[in-house]
C-alpha positions as CSV (number, residue, x, y, z in Angstrom):
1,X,-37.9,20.7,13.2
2,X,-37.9,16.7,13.2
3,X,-40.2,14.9,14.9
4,X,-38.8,12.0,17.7
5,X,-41.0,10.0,18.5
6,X,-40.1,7.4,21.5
7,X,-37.4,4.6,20.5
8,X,-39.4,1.4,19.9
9,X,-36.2,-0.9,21.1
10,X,-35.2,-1.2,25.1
11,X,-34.6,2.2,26.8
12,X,-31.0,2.4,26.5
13,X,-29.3,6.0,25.9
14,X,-30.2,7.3,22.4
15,X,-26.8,9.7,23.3
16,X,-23.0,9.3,24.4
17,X,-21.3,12.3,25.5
18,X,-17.7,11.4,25.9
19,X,-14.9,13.9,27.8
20,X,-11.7,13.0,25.7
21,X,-10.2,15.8,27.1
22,X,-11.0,18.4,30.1
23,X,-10.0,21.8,29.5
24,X,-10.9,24.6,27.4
25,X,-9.4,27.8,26.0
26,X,-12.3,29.9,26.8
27,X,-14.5,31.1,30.2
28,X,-17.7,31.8,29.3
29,X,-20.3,33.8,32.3
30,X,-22.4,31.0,31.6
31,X,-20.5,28.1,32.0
32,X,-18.9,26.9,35.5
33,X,-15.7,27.4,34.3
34,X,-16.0,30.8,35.2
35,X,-16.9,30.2,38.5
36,X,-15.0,27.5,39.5
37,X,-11.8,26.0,39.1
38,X,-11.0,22.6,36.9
39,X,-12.0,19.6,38.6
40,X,-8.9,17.9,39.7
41,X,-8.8,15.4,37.0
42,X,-6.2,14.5,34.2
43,X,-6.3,16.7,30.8
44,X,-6.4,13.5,28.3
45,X,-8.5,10.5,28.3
46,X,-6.2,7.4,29.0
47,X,-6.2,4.6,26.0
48,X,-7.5,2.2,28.3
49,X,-10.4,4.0,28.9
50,X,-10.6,4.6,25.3
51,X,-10.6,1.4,24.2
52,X,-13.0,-0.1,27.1
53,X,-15.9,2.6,25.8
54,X,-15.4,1.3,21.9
55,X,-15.2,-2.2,22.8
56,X,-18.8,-1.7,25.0
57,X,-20.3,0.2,22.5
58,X,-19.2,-2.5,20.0
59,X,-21.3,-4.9,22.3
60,X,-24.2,-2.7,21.9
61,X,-24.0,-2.1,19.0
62,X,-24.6,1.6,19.3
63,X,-26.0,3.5,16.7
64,X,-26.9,7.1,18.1
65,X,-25.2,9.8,18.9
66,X,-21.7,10.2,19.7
67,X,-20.1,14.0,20.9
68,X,-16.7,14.3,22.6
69,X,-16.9,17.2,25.1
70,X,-18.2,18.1,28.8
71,X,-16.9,21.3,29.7
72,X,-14.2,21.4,27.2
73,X,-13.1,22.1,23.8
74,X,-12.0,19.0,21.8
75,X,-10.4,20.9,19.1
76,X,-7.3,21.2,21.9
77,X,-6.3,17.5,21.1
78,X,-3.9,17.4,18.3
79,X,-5.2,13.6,17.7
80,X,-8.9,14.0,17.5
81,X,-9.3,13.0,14.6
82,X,-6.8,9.7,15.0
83,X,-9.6,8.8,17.6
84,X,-12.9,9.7,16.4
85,X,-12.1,7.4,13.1
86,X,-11.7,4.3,15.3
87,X,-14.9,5.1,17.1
88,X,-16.4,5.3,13.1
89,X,-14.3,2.1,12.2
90,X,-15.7,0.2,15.3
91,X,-19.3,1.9,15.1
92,X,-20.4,2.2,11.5
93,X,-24.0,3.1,12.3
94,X,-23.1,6.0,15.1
95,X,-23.3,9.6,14.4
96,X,-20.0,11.3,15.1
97,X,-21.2,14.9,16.0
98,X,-18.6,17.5,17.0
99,X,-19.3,20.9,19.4
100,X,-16.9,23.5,19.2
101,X,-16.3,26.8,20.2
102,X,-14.7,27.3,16.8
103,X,-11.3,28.8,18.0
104,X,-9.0,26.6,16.2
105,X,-11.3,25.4,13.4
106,X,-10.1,26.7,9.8
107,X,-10.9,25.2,6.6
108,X,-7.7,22.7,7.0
109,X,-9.2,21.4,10.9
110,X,-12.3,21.0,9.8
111,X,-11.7,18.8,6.0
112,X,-10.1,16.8,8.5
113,X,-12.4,16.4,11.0
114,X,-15.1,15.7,8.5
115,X,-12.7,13.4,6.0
116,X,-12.1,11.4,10.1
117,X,-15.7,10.9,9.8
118,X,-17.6,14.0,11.6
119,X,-21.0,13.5,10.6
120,X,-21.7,17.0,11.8
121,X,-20.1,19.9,13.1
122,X,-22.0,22.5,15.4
123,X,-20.2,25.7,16.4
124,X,-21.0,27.9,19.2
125,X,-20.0,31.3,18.6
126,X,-19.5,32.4,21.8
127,X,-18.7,36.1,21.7
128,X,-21.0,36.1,18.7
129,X,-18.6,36.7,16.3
130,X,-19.3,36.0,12.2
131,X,-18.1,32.4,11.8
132,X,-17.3,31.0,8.1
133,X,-20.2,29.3,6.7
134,X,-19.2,25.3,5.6
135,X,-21.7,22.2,4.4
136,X,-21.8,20.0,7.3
137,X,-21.7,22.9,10.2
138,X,-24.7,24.4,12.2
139,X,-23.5,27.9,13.8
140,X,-25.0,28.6,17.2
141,X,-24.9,31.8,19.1
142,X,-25.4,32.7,22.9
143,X,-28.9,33.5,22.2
144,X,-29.6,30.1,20.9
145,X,-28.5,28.5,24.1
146,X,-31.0,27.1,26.4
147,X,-28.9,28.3,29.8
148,X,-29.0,26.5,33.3
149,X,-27.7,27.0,36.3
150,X,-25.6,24.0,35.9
151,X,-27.1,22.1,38.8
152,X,-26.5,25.2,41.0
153,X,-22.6,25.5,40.1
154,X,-23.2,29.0,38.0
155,X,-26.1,30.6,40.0
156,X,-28.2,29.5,43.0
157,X,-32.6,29.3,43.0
158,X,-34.8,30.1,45.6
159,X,-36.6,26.9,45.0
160,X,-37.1,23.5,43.4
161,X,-38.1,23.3,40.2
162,X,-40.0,21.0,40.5
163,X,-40.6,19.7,37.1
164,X,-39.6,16.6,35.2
165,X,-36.1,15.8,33.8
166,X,-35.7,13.0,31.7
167,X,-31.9,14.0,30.6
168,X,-30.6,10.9,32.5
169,X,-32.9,8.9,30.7
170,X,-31.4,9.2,27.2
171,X,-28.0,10.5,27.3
172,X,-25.1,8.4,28.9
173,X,-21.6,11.0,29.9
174,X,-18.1,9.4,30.4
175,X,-15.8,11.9,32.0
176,X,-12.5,11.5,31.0
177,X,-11.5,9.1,34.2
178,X,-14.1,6.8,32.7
179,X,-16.5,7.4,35.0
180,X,-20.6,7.9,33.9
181,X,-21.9,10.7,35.5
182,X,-25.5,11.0,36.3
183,X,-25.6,14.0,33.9
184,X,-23.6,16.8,31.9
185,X,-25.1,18.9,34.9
186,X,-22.6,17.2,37.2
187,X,-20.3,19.8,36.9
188,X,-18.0,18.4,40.4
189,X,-18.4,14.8,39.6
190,X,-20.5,14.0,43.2
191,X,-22.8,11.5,41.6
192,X,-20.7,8.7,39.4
193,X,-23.0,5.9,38.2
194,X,-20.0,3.3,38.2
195,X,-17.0,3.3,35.9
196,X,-16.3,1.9,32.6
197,X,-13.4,0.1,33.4
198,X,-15.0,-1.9,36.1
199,X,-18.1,-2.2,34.7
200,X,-20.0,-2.9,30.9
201,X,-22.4,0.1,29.8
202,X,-25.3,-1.8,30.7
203,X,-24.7,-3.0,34.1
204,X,-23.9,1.0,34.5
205,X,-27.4,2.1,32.5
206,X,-29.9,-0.1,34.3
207,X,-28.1,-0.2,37.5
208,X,-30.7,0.1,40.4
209,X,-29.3,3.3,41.6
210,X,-29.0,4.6,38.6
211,X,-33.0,3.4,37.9
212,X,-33.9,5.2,40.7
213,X,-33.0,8.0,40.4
214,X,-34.3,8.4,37.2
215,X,-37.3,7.1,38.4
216,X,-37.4,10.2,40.6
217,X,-36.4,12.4,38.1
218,X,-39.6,11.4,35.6
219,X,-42.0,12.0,38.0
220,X,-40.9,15.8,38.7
221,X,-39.2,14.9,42.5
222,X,-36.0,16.6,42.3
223,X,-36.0,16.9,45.6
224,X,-35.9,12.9,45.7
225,X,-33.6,12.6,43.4
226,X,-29.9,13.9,44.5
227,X,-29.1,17.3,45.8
228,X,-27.5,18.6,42.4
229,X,-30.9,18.0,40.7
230,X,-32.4,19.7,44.0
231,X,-30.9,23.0,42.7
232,X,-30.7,22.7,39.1
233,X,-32.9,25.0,36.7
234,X,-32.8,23.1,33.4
235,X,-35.6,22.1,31.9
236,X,-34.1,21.2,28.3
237,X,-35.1,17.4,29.2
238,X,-39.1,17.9,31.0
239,X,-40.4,16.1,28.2
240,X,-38.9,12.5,27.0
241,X,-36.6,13.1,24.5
242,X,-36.9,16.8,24.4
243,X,-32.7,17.8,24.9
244,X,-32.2,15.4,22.0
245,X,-34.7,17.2,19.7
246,X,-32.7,20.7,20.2
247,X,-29.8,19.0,19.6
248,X,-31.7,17.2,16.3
249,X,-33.1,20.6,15.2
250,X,-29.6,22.7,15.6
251,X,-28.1,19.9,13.4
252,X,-31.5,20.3,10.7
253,X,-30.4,23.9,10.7
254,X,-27.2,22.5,8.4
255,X,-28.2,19.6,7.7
256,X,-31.8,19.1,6.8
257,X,-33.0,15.7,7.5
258,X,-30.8,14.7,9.8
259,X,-33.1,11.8,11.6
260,X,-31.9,9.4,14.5
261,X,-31.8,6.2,13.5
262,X,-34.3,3.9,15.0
263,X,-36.7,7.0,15.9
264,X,-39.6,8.2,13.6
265,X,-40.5,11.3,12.4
């Protein structure tokens, strides 16, 4: 597995988990989608918002990674790969990474996605089904998951876990309204951060609610934090960094050496 250590530059996210589109083929126990209808939201991403997250990650000049889902399945779009190679064009440094339920990937799909400029492709086999082996893919199975409750949208706790979370802290999520979530836990959308057309990434990141809350969050007090983090169960982020390191170690899994840039080993 490789070693992250803290970034050395100003904490901004490390990770940018964008919702292109919001649907998916699939409903998985696991997943609020199984629970819960949709959010009342539109299917596609506008081009507006599209464009406003390139041009503010052009600003930054963002060079982590970069994953196109919430709860969906971006291999639905017909013109994924038209838009992840402008987020490449614009963001040379970035690390395209794709997650997939692996439905509609065949051999064609993904020598596209990877000739768009997918640095990575990691497939979750979700009924555990044998998926073809390929260079750049890392297969994942059910078992490999680390489950949550969702922030109490798939099953409900007895009490707080009361327990650092420093998820907010290095990952930035733009639903596909444009809006930054305060985490891919927010399955109902009740906590935006502040919106990307009305707003740059930073003035969202370093916002003093935003601050706050994370503030909470790093010290354990979900219970001072909001209410979704009140009864959420994950603890893939208690230790700085530690939900990017999974991520970092299912990608090794295909593609050994796979570092962040900016981060030592």
């Amino acid at each position: 597995m490789t070693q992250i250590s803290e970034p050395k530059s100003s904490p901004m996210f490390v990770a940018l988990e964008i919702e292109l589109n919001s649907r998916c083929n699939r409903k998985c126990t696991y997943c609020p989608l199984f629970h819960h209808d949709v959010p009342d939201v539109p299917e596609f991403m506008k081009e507006a918002v599209i464009n406003r997250i390139i041009e503010e990650l052009k600003v930054i000049d963002f060079n982590g990674r970069i994953s196109f889902h919430l709860y969906s399945e971006p291999l639905l779009m017909k013109n994924l790969e038209q838009i992840i190679a402008r987020f490449v064009a614009a963001l040379p440094r970035a690390k395209p990474i794709l997650f997939t339920n692996g439905d509609f990937l065949d051999d064609e799909r993904y020598q596209s996605l990877i000739s768009a400029g997918v640095f990575h492709i990691v497939v979750t086999s979700h009924s555990n089904r044998p998926v073809r082996p390929r260079r750049f893919q890392t297969i994942v199975f059910p078992s490999d998951l680390p489950i949550s409750n969702r922030g109490g949208s798939v099953y409900s706790i007895d009490s707080t876990v009361m327990k650092p979370c420093y998820i907010p802290s290095s990952m930035m999520l733009i639903s596909v309204t444009g809006e930054v979530l305060l985490c891919c836990d927010d399955f109902f959308r009740e906590y935006p951060m502040g919106n990307v057309l009305d707003q740059s990434l930073p003035e969202i990141w370093f916002s003093k609610r935003f601050n706050s809350i994370r503030e909470q969050l790093n010290k354990g007090n979900r219970n001072g934090a909001t209410a979704i983090c009140n009864k959420c169960d994950n603890v893939e982020g208690v230790m700085p960094w530690s939900s990017e390191r999974y991520i970092v170690d299912v990608i090794n899994r295909g593609r050994p050496g796979y570092e962040v840039e900016g981060w030592s080993n």
